[in-house]
C-alpha positions in Angstrom: 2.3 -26.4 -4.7 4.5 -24.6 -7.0 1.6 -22.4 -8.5 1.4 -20.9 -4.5 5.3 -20.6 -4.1 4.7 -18.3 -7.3 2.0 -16.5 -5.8 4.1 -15.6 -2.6 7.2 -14.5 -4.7 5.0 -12.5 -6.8 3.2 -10.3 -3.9 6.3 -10.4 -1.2 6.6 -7.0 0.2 9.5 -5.1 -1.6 11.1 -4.5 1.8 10.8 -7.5 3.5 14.2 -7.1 5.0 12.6 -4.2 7.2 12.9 -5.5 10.6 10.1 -2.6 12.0 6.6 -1.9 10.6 5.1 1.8 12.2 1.8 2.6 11.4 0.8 5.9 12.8 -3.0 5.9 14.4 -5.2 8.2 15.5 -8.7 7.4 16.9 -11.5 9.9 17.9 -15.4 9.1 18.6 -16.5 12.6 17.7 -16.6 12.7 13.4 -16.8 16.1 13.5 -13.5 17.5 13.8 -11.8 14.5 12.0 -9.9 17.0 9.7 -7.1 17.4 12.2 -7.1 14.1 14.0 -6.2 13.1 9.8 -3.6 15.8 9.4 -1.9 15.0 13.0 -1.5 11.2 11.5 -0.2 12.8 8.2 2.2 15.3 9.6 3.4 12.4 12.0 4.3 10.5 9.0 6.0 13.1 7.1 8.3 13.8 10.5 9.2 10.1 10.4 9.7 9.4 7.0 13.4 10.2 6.3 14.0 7.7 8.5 12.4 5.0 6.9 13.4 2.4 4.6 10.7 3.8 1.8 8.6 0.9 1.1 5.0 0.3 2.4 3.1 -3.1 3.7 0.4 -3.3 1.1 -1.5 -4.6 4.3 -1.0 -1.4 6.3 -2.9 1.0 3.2 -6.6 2.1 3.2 -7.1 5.1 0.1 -3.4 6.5 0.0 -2.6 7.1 -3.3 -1.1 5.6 -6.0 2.8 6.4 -4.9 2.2 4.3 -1.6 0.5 1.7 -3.8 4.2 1.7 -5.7 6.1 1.6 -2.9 4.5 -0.9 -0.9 4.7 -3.1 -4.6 8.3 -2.0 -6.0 9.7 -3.9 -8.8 6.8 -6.2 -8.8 4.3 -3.3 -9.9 5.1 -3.6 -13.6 3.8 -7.3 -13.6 0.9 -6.9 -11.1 -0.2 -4.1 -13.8 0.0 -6.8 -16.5 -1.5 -9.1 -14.8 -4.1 -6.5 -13.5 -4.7 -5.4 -17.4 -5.2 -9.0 -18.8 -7.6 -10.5 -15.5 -9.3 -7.3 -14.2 -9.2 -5.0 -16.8 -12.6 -2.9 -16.0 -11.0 -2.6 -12.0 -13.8 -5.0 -10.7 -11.4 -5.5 -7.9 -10.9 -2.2 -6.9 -11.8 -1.5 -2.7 -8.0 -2.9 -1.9 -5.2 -1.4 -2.1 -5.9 -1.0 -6.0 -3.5 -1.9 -8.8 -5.1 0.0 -11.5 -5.2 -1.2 -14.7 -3.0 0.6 -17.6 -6.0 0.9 -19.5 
């Protein structure tokens, strides 16, 4: 039982003490024009980001980029790259939100 205590402290969300989670959405069912349906989403985000806390839920991430990878992660990212570098270090696990390996 320990081991899973562990596991829980090690991939908590660095700001757990956020008491609201926003996830902008947009859905269309024509693919064609899904260049601005993305950058309506986007600019959404960038209008209501000051007033955020900063941090990211690793579960709310599809491809965003290795910042929002580090902020979802915070102080843990050092240790889930060393952990990353000794158990996955050819990025085998790769189609979540991706730690990449230092290597």
């Amino acid at each position: 039982m320990e081991h899973w205590v562990a596991r829980l402290k090690l991939f908590r969300s660095s700001n757990i003490s956020s008491s609201h989670d926003f996830i902008p959405t947009s859905i269309w069912t024509d693919a064609t024009p899904s260049q601005p349906q993305v950058n309506w989403v986007r600019n959404l985000w960038q209008a209501i980001k000051p007033f955020s806390t900063g941090g990211e839920y690793v579960n709310n991430l599809g491809d965003d980029g290795d910042d929002r990878i580090g902020a979802a992660y915070g102080a843990n990212l050092a240790r889930l790259v060393t952990l990353k570098d000794k158990y996955d270090p050819e990025n085998f696990f790769r189609l979540n939100a991706n730690i990449r390996p230092s290597g």
